[in-house]
PDB file of N, CA, C and O in Angstrom:
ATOM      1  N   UNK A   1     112.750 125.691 148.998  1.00  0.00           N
ATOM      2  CA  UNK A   1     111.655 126.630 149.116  1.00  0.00           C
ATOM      3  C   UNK A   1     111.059 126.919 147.737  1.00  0.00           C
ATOM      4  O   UNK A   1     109.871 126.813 147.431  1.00  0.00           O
ATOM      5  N   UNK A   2     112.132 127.323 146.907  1.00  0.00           N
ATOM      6  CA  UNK A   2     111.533 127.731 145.615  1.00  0.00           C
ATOM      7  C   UNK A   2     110.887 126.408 145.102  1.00  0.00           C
ATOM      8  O   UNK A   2     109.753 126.590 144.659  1.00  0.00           O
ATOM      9  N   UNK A   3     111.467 124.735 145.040  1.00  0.00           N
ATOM     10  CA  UNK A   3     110.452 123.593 144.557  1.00  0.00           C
ATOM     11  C   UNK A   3     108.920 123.578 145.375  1.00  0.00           C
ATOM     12  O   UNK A   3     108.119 122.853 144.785  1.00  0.00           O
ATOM     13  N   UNK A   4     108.553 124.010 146.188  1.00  0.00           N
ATOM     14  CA  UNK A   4     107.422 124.232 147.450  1.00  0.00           C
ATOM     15  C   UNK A   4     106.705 125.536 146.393  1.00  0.00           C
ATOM     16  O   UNK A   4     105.546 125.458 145.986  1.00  0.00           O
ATOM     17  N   UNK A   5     107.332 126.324 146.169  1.00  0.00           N
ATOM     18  CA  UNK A   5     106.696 127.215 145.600  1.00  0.00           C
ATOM     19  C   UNK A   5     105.920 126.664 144.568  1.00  0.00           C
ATOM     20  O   UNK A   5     104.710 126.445 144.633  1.00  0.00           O
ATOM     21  N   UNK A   6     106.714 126.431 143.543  1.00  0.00           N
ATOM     22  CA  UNK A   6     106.649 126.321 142.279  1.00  0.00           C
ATOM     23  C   UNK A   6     105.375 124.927 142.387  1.00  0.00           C
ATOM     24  O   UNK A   6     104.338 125.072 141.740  1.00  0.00           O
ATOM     25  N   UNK A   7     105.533 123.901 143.063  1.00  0.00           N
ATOM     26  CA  UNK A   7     104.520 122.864 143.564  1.00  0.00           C
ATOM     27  C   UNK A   7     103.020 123.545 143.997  1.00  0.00           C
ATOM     28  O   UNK A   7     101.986 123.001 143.609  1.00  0.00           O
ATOM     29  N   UNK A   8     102.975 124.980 144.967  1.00  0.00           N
ATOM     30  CA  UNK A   8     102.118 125.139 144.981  1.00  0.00           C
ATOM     31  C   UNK A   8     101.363 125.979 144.042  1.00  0.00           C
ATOM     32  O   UNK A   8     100.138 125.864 144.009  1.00  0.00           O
ATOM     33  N   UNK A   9     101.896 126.709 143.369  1.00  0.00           N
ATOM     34  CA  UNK A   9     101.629 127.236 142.089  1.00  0.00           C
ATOM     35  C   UNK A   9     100.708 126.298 141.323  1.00  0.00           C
ATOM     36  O   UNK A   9      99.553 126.565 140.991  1.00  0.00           O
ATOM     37  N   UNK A  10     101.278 125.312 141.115  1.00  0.00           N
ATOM     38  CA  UNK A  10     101.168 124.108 140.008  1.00  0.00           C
ATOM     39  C   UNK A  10      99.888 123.461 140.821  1.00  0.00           C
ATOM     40  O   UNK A  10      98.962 123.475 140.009  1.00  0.00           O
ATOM     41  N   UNK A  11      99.560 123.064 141.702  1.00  0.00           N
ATOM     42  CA  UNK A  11      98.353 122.871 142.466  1.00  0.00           C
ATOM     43  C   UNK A  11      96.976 123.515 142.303  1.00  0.00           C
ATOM     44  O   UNK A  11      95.818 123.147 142.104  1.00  0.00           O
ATOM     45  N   UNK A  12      97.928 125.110 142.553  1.00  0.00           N
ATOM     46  CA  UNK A  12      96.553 125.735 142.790  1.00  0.00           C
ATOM     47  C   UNK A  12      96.046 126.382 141.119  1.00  0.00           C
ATOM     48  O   UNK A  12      95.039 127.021 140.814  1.00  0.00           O
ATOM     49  N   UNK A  13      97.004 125.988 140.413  1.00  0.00           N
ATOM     50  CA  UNK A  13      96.520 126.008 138.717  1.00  0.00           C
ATOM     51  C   UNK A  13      95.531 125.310 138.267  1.00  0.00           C
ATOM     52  O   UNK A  13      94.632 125.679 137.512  1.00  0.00           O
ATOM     53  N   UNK A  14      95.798 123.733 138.999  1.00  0.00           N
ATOM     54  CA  UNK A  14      94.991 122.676 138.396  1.00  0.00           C
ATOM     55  C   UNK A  14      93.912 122.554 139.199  1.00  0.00           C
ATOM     56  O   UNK A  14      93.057 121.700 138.968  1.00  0.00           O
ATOM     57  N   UNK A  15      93.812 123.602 140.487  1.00  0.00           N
ATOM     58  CA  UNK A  15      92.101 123.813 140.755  1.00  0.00           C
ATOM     59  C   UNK A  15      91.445 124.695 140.059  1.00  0.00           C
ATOM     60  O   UNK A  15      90.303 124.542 139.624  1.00  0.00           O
ATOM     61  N   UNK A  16      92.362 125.963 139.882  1.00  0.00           N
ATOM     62  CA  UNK A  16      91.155 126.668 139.486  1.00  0.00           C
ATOM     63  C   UNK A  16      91.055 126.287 137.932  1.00  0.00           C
ATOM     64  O   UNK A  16      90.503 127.175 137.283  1.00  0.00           O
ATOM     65  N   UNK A  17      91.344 125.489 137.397  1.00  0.00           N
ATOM     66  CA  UNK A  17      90.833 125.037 135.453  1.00  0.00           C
ATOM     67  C   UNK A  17      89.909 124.270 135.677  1.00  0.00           C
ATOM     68  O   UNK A  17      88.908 124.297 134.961  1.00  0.00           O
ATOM     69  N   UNK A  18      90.038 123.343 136.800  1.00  0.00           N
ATOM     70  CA  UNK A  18      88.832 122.107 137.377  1.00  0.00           C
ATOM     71  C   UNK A  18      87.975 122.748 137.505  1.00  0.00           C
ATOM     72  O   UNK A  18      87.124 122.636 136.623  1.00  0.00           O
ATOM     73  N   UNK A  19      87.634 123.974 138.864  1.00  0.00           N
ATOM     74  CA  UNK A  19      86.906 124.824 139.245  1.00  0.00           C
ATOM     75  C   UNK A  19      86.223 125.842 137.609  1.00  0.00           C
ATOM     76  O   UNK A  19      85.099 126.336 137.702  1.00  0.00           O
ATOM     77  N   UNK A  20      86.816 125.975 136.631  1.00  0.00           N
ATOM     78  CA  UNK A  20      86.421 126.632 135.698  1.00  0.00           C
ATOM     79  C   UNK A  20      85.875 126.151 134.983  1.00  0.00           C
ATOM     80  O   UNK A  20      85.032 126.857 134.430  1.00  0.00           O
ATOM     81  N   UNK A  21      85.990 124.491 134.467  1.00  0.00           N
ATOM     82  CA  UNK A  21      85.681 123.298 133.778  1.00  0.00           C
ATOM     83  C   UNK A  21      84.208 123.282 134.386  1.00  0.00           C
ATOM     84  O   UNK A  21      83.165 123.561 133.795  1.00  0.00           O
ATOM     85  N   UNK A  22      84.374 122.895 135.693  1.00  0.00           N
ATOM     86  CA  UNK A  22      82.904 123.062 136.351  1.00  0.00           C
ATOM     87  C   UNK A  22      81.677 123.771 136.352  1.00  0.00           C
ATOM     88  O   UNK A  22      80.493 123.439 136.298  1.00  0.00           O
ATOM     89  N   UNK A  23      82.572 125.316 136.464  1.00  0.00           N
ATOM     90  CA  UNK A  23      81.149 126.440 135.586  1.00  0.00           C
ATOM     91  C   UNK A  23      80.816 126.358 134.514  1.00  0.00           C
ATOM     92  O   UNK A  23      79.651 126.662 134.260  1.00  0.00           O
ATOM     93  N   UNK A  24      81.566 125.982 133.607  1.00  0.00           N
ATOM     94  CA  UNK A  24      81.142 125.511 132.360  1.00  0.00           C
ATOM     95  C   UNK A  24      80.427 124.878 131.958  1.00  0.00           C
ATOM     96  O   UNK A  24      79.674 125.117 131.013  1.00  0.00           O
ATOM     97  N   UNK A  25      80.534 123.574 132.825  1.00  0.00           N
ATOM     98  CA  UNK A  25      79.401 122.311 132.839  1.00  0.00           C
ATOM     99  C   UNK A  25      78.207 122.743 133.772  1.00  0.00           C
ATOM    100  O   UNK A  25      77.026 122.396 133.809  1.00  0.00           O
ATOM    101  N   UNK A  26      78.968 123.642 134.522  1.00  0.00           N
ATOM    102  CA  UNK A  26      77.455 124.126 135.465  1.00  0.00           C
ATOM    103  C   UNK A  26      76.218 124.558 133.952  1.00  0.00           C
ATOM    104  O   UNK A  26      75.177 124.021 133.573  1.00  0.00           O
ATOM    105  N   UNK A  27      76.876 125.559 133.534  1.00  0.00           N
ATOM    106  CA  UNK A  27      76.338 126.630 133.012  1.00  0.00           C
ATOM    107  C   UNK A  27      75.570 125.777 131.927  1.00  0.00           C
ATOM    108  O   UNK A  27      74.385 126.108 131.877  1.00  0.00           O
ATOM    109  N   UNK A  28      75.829 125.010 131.252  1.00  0.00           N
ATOM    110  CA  UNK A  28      75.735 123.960 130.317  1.00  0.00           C
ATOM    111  C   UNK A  28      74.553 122.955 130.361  1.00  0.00           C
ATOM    112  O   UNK A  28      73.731 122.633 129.503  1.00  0.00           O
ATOM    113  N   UNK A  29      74.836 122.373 132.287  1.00  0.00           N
ATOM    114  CA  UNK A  29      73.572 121.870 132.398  1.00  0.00           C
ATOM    115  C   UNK A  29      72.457 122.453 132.928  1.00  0.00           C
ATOM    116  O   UNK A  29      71.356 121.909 133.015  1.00  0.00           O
ATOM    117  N   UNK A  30      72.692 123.376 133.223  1.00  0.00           N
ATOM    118  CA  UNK A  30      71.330 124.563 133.920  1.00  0.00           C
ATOM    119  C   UNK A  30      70.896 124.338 132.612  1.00  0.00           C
ATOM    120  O   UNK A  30      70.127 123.427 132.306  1.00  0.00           O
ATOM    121  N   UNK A  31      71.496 125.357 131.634  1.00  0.00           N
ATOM    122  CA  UNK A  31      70.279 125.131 130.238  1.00  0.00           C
ATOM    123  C   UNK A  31      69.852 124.475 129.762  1.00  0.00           C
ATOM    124  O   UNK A  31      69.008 124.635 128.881  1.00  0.00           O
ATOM    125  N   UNK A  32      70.473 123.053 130.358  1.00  0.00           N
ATOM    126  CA  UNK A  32      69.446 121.736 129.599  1.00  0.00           C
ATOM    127  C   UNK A  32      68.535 121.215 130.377  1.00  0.00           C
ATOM    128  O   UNK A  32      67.808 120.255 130.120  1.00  0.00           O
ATOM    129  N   UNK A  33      68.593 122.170 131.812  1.00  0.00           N
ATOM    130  CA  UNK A  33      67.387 122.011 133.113  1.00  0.00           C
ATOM    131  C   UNK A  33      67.229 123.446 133.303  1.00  0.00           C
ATOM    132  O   UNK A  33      67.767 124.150 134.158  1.00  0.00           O
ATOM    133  N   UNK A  34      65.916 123.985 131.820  1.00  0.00           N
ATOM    134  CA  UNK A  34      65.951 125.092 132.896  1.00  0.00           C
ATOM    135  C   UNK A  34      64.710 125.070 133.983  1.00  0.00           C
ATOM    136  O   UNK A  34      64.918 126.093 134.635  1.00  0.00           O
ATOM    137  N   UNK A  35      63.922 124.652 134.341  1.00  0.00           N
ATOM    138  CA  UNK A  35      63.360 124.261 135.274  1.00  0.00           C
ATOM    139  C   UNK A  35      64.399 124.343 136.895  1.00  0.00           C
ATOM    140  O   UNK A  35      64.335 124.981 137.946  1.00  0.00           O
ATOM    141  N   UNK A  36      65.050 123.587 136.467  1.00  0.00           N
ATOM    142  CA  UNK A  36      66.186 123.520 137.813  1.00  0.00           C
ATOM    143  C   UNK A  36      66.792 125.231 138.016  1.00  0.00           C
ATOM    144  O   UNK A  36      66.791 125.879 139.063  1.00  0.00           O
ATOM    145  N   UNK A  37      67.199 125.596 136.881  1.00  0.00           N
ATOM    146  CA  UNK A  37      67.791 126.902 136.614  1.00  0.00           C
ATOM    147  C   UNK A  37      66.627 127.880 137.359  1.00  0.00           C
ATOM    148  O   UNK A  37      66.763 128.590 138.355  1.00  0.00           O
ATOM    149  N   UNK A  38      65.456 127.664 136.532  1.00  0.00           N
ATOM    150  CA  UNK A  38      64.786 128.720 137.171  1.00  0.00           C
ATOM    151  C   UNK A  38      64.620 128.703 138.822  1.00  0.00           C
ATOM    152  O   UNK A  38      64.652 129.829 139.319  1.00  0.00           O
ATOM    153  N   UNK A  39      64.454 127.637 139.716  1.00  0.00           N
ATOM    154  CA  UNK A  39      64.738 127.510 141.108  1.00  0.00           C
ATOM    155  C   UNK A  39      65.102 127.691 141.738  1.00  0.00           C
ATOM    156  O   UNK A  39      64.703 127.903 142.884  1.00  0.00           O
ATOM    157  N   UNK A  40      66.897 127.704 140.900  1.00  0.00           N
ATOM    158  CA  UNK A  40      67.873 128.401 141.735  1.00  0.00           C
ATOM    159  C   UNK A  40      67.635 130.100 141.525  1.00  0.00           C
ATOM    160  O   UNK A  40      67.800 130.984 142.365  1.00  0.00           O
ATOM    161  N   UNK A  41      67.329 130.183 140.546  1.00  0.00           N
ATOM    162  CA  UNK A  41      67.157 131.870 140.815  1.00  0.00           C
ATOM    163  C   UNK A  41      66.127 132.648 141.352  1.00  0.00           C
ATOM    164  O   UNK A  41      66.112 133.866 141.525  1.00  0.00           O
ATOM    165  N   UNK A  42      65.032 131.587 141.666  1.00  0.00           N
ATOM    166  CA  UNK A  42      63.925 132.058 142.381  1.00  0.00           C
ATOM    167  C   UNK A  42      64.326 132.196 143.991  1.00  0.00           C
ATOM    168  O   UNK A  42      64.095 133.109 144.784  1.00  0.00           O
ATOM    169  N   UNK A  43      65.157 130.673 144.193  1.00  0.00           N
ATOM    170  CA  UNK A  43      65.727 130.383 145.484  1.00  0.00           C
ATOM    171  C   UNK A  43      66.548 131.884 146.080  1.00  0.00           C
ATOM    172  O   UNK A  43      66.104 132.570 147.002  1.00  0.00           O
ATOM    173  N   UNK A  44      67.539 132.110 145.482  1.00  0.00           N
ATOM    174  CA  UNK A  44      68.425 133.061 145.458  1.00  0.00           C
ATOM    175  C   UNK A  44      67.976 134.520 145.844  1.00  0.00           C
ATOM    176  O   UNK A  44      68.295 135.225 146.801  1.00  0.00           O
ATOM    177  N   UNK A  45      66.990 134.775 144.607  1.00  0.00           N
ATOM    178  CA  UNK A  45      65.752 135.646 144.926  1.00  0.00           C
ATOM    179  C   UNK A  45      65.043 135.826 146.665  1.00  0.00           C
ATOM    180  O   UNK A  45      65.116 136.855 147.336  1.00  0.00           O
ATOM    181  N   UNK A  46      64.591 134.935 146.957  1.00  0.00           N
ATOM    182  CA  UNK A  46      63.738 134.687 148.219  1.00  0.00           C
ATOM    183  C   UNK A  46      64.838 135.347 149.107  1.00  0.00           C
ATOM    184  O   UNK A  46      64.694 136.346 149.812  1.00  0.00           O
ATOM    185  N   UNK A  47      66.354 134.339 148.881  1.00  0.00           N
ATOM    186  CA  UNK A  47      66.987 134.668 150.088  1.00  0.00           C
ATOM    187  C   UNK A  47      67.347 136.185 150.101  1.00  0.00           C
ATOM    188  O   UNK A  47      67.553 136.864 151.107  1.00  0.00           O
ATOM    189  N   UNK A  48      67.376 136.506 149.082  1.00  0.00           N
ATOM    190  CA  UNK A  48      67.641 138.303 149.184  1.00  0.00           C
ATOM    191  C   UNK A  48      66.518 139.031 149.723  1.00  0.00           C
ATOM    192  O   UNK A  48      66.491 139.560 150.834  1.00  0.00           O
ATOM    193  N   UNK A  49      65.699 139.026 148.964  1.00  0.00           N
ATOM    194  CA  UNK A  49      64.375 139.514 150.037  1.00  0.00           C
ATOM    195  C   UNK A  49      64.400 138.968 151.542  1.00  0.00           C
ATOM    196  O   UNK A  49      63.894 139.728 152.367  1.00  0.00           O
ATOM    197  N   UNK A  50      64.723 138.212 151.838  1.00  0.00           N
ATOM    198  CA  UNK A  50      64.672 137.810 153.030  1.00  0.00           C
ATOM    199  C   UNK A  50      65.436 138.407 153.995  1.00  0.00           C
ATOM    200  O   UNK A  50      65.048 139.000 155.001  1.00  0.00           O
ATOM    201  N   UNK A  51      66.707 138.179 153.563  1.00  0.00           N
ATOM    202  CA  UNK A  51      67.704 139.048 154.438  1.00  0.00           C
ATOM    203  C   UNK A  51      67.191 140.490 154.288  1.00  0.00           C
ATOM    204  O   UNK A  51      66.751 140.832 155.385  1.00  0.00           O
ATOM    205  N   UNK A  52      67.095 141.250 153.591  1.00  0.00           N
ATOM    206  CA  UNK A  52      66.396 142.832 153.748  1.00  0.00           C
ATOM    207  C   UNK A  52      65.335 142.680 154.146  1.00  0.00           C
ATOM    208  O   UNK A  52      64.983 143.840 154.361  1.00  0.00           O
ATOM    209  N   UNK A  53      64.307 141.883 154.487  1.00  0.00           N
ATOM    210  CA  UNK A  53      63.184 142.469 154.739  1.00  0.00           C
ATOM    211  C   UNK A  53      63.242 143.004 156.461  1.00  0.00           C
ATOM    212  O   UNK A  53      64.087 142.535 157.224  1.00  0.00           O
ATOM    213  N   UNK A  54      62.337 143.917 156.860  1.00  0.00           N
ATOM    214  CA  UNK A  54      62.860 144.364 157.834  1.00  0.00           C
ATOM    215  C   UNK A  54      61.845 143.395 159.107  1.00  0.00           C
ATOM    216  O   UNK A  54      61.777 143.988 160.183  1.00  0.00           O
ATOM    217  N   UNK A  55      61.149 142.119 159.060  1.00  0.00           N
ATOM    218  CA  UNK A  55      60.762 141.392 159.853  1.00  0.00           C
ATOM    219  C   UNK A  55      61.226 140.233 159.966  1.00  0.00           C
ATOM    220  O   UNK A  55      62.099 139.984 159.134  1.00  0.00           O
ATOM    221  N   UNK A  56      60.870 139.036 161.007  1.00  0.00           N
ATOM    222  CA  UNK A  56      61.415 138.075 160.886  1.00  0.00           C
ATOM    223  C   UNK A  56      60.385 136.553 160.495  1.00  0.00           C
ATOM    224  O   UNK A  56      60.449 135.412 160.951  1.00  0.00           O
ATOM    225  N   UNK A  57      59.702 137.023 159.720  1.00  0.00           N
ATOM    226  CA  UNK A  57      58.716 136.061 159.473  1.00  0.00           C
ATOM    227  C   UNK A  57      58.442 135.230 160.313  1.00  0.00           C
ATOM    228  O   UNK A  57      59.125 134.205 160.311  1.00  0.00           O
ATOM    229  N   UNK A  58      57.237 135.390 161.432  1.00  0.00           N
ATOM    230  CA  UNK A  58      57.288 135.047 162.941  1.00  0.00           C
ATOM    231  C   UNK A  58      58.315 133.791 162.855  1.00  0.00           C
ATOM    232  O   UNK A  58      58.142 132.583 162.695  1.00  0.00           O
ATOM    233  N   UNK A  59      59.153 134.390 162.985  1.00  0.00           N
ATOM    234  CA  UNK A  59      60.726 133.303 163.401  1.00  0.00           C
ATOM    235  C   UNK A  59      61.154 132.201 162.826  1.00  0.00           C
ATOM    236  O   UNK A  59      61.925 131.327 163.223  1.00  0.00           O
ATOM    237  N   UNK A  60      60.261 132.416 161.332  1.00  0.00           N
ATOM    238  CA  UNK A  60      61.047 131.280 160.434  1.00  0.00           C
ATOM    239  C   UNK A  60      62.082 131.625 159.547  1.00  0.00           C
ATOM    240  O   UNK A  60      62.763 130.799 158.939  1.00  0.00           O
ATOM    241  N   UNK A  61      62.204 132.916 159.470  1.00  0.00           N
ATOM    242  CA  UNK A  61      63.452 133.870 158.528  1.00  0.00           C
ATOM    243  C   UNK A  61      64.437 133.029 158.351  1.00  0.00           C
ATOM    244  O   UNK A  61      64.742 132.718 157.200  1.00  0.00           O
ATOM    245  N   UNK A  62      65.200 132.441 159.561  1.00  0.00           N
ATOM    246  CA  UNK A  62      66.931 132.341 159.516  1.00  0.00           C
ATOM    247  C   UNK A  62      66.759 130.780 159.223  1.00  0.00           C
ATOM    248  O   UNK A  62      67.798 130.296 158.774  1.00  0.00           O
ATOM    249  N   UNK A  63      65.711 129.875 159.363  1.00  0.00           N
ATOM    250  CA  UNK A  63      65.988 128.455 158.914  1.00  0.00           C
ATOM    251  C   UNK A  63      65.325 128.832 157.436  1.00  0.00           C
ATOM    252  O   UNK A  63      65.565 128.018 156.545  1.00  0.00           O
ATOM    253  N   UNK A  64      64.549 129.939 157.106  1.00  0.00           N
ATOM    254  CA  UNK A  64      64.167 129.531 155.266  1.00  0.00           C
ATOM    255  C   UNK A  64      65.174 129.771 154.661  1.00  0.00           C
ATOM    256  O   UNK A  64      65.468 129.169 153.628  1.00  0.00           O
ATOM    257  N   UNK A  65      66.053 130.894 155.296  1.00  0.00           N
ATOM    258  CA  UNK A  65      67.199 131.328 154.361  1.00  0.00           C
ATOM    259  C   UNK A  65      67.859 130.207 154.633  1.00  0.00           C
ATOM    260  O   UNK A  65      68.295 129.725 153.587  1.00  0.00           O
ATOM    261  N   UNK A  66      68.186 129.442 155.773  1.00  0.00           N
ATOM    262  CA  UNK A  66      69.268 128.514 155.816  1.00  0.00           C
ATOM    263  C   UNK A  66      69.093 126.841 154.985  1.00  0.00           C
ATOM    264  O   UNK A  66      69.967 126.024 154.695  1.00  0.00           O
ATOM    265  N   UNK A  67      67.564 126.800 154.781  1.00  0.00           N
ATOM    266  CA  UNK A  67      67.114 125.745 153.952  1.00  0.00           C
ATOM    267  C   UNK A  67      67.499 125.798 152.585  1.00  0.00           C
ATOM    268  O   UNK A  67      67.959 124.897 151.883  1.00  0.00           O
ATOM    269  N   UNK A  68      67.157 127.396 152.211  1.00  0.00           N
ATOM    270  CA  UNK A  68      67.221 127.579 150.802  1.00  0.00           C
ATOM    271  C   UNK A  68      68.290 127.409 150.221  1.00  0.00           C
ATOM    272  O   UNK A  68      68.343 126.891 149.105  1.00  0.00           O
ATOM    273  N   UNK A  69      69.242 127.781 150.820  1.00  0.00           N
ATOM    274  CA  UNK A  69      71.005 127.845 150.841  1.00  0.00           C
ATOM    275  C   UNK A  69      71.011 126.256 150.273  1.00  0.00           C
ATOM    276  O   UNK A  69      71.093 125.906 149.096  1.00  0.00           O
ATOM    277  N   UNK A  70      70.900 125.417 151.450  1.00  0.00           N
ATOM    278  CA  UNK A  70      71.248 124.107 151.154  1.00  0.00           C
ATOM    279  C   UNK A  70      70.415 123.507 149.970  1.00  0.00           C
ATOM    280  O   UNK A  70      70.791 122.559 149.281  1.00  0.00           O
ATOM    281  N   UNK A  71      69.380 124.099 149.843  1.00  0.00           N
ATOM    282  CA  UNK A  71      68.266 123.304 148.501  1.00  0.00           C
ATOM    283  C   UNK A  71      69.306 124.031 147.252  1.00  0.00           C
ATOM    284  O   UNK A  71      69.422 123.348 146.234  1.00  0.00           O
ATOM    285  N   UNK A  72      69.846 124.991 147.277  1.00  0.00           N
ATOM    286  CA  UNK A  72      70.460 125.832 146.067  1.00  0.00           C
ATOM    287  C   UNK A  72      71.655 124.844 145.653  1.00  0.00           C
ATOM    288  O   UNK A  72      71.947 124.365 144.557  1.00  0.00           O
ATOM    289  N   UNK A  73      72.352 124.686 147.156  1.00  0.00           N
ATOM    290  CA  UNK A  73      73.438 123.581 146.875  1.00  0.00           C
ATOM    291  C   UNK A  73      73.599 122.413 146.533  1.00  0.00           C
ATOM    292  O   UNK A  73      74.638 121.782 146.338  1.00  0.00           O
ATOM    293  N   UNK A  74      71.749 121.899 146.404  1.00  0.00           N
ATOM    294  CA  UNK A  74      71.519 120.484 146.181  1.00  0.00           C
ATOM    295  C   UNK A  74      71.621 120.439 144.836  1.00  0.00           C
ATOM    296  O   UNK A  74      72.218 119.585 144.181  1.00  0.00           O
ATOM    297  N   UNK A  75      70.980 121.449 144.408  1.00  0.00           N
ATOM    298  CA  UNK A  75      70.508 121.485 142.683  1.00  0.00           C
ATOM    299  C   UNK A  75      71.844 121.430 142.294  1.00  0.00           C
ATOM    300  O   UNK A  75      72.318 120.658 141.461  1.00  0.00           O
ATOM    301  N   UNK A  76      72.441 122.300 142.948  1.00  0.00           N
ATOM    302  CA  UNK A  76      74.435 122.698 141.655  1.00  0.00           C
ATOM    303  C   UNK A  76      74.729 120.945 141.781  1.00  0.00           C
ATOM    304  O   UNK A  76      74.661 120.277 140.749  1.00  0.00           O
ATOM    305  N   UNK A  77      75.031 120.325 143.010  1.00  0.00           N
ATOM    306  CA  UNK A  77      75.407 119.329 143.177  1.00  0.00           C
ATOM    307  C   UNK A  77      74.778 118.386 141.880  1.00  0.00           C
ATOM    308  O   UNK A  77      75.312 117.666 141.037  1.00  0.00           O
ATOM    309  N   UNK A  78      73.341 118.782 142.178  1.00  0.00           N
ATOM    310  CA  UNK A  78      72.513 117.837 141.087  1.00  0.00           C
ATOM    311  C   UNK A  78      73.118 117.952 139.521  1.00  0.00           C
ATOM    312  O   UNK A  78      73.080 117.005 138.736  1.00  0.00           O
ATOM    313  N   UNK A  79      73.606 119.093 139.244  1.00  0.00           N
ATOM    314  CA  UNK A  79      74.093 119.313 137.972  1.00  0.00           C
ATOM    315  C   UNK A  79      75.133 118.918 137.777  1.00  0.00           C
ATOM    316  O   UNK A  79      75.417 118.056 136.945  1.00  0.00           O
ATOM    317  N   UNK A  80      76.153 119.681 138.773  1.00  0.00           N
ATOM    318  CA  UNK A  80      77.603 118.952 138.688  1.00  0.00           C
ATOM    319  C   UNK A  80      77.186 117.343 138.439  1.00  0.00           C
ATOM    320  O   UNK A  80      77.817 117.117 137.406  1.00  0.00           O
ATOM    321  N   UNK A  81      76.633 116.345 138.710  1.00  0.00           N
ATOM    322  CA  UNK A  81      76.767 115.660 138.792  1.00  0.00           C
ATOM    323  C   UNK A  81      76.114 114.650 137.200  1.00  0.00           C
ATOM    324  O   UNK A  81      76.531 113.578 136.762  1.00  0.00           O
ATOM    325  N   UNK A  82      75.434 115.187 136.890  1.00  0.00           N
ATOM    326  CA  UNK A  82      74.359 115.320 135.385  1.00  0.00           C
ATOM    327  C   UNK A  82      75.871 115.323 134.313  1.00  0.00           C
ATOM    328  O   UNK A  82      76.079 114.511 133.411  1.00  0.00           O
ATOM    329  N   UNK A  83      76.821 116.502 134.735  1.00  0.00           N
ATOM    330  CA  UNK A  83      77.505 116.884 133.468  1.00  0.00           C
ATOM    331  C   UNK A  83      78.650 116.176 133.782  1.00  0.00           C
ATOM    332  O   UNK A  83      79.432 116.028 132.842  1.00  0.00           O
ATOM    333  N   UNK A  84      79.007 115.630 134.999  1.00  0.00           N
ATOM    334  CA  UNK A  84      79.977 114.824 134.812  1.00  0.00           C
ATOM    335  C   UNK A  84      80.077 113.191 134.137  1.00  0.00           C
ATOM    336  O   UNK A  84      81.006 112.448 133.819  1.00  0.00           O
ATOM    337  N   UNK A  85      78.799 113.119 134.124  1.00  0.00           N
ATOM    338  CA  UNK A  85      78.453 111.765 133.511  1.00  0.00           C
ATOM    339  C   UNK A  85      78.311 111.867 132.290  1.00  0.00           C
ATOM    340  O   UNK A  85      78.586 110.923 131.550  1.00  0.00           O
ATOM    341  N   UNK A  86      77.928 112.839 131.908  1.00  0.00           N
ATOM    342  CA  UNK A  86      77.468 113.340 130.752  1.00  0.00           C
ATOM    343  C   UNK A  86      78.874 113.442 130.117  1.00  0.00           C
ATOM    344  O   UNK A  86      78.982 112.861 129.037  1.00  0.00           O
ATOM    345  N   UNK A  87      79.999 114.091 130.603  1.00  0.00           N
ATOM    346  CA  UNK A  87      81.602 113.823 130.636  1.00  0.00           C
ATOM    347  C   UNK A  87      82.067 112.080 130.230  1.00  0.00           C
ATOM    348  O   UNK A  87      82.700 111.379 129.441  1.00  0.00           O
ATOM    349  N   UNK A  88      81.343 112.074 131.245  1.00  0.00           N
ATOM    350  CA  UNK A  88      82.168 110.349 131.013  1.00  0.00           C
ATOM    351  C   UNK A  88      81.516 109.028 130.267  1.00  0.00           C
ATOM    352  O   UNK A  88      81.694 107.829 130.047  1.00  0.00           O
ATOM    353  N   UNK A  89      80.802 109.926 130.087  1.00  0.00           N
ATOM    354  CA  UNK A  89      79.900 108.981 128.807  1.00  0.00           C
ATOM    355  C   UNK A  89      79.862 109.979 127.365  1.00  0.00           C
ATOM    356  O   UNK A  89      78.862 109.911 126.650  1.00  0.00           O
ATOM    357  N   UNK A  90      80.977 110.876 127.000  1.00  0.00           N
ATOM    358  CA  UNK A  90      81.015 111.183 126.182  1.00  0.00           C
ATOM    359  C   UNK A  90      79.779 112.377 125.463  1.00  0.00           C
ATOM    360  O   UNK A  90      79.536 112.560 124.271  1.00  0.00           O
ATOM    361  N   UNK A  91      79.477 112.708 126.058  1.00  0.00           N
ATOM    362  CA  UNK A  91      78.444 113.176 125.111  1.00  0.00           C
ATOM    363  C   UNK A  91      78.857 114.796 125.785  1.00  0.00           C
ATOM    364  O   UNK A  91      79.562 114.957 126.781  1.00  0.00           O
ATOM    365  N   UNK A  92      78.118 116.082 124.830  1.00  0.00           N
ATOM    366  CA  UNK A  92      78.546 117.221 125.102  1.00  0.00           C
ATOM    367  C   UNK A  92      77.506 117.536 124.865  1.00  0.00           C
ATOM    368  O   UNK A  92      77.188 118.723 124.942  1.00  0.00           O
TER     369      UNK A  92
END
């Protein structure tokens, strides 16, 4: 039990440094796109207004918020993916 432990300990260590490594490079390549940067926070923006507003934008509300979501997730993806190369081709 205690090797199970100690295994999952040791697991869930080496996600969250990956997971931390990642904001880093997030954060890293937003500023070298801020264009992209600014999108996501416009994106983000919208969806907050959206959810409070007290109408349903004749019934396109729940797919803009649900578009925006996924366009937000495209961009991180887009970055994650910028700084990992950017990783493996050395450069910082």
């Amino acid at each position: 039990m205690r090797n199970v432990l100690v295994g999952v300990c040791a697991a869930t260590a080496l996600v969250l440094a990956q997971v931390s490594f990642a904001q880093e490079s997030g954060k890293k390549e937003m500023g070298q796109h801020p264009r992209i940067a600014n999108a996501v926070r416009a994106l983000e923006g919208a969806i907050e207004y959206m959810e409070h507003a007290p109408h349903d934008f004749g019934g396109h509300k729940a797919q803009a918020i649900a578009d925006s979501r996924k366009a937000i997730e495209q961009l991180r993806l887009a970055m994650q993916y910028r700084a990992a190369e950017d990783n493996r081709r050395g450069k910082k």
